[in-house]
N, C-alpha and C positions, 0 to 999 in steps of 0.2 A: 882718647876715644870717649865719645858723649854720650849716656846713654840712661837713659829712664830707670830706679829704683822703685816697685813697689811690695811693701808690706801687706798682707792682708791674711783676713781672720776669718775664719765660718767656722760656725758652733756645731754645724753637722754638713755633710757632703757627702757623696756617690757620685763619681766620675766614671760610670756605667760602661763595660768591659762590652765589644760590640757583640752579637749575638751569643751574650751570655739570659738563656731562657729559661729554665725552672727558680734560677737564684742571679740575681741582679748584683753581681760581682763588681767591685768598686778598683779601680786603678788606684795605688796609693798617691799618687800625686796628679793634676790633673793632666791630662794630654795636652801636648802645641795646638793640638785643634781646637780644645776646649778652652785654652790662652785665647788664642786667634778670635774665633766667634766671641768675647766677652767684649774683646777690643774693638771689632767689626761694630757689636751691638751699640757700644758707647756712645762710636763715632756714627753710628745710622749709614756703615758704609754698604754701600750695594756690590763692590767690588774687591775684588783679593788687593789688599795692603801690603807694599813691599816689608815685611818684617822679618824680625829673628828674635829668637826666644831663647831663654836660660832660666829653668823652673827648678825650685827646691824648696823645701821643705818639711814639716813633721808632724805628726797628727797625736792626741793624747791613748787612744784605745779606737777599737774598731765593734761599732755594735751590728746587731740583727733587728731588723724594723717586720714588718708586713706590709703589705698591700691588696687589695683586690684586683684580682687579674682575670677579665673577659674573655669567653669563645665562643665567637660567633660562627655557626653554624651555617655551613654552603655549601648547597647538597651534602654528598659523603666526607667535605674538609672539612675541617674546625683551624679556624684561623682568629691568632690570639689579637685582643685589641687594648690597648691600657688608654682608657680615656679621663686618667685626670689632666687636669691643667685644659681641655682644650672641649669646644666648643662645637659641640655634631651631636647630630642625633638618633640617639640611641635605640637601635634593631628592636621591634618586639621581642619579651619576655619570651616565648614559647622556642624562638628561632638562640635562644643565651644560654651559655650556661659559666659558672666562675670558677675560679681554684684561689687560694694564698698563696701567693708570690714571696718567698723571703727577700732583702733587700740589704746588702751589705753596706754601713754605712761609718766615717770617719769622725771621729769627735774631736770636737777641740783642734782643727786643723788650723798651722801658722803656714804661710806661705812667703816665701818671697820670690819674686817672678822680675827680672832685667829684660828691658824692651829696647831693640836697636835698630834704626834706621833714618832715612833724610832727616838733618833737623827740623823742617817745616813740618814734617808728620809728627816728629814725637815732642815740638809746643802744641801741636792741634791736641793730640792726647794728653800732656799732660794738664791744657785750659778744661778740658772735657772732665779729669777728674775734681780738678779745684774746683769749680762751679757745678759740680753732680748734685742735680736734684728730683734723682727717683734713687729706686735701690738696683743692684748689680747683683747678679747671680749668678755663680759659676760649678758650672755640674747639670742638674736639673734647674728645674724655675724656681723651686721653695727653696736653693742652699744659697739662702743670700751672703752676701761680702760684706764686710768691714774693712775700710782702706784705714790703715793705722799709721799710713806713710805711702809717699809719691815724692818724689825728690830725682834730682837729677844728680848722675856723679860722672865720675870719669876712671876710666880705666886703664890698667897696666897693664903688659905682659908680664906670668910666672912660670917658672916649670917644675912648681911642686905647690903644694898647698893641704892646709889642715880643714876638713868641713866638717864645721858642725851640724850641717842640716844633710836628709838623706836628701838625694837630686838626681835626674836624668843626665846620663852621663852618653852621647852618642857615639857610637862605635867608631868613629872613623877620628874621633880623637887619640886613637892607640892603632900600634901595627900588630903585636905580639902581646904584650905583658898586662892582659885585660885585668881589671879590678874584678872583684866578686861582687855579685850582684842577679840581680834577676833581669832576665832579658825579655825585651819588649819590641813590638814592632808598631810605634805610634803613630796615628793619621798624623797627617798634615796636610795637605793640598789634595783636593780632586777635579776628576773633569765629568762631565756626564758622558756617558755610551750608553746608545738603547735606552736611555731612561735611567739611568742606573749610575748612583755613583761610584765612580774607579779612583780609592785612594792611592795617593802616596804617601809610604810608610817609611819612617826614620828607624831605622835601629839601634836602638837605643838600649844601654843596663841602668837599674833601680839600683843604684850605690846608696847603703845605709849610712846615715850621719855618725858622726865621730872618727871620720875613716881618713889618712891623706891618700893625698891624689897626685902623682907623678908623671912626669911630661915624656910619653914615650911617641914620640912621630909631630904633636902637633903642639906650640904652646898656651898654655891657659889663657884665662885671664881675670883678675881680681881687683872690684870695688875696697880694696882694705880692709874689708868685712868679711866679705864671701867670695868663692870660688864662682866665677862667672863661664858656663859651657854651652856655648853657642848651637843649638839644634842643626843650622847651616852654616 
């Protein structure tokens, strides 16, 4: 099995936990969606790309930033608005008022991320990273990338493995004998209703690195590096 290896590196990131409000609470590794959309971005695709994901990785410490964070006033609401990055403009003074936002944020994050699907998709992405000339950003706009590696490998089946990196491990990889971990229910795919997006959520545990990983229902699979855990 042929499937796309990449390495990457941000010096800082926030992978922003969804209606987390007073404190902008970071996922320790980034969500499939947040895979998905970088990949989306790269390729300028306007449409969902048959993919699958296998995300792991480790971060050096976790700091505390600030921000300023807007409320705008209407009638008796106060509904909060964060305008950086984007380009509107901004309610008279009198109708504002602000608060400090803490912001949870990742240092020193290494990443490694396995991309699988049709080969003609994954040369379209991997030409897309060899000839990349702008910068890539994953999380927010300002946590830009460093690809420190894009390589194609191939894979095995295991049904046991040593990881050194923590990783998203999906639950339907085990029947009974779950790893320890913290459990997550990560976007992945949505459809509009009413205006409104209605995700689909993987179930997924936050397996710390250093940990092995034992095949109970379904088997792995590994680049001879790393433990490779398909989201789908």
């Amino acid at each position: 099995m042929k499937v796309i290896r990449l390495k990457l590196f941000q010096e800082t990131a926030c992978y922003t936990k969804p209606f987390a409000n007073k404190v902008a609470e970071t996922y320790p590794l980034p969500p499939y969606s947040t895979v998905k959309g970088m990949i989306h971005q790269l390729l300028q695709a306007n449409e969902l790309l048959p993919l699958r994901f296998s995300i792991q990785g480790n971060y050096e410490t976790k700091l505390i930033d600030y921000r300023k964070s807007y409320m705008v006033k209407k009638k008796s609401v106060s509904m909060p608005i964060i305008f950086d990055g984007l380009a509107m403009e901004v309610p008279e003074q009198e109708h504002m008022t602000s608060m400090p936002l803490y912001t949870h944020m990742l240092f020193n994050v290494e990443l490694v991320i396995h991309i699988a699907g049709e080969e003609a998709l994954l040369e379209r992405i991997y030409q897309h990273f060899i000839e990349l000339n702008q910068h890539l950003s994953l999380g927010r706009h300002e946590d830009l990338v460093r690809v420190d590696e894009v390589t194609f490998v191939e894979l095995e089946e295991c049904d046991e493995w040593y990881s050194k990196y923590a990783i998203y491990v999906p639950k339907y990889y085990y029947k009974t004998d779950f790893p320890a971990g913290i459990p997550y229910r990560l976007n992945w795919t949505y459809k509009i209703v009413n205006g409104i997006r209605e995700w689909n959520k993987i179930p997924s545990l936050y397996v710390n690195g250093n940990n092995p990983h034992f095949e109970d229902g379904k088997l792995f699979h590994t680049d001879g590096e790393h433990i490779v855990l398909w989201n789908e």
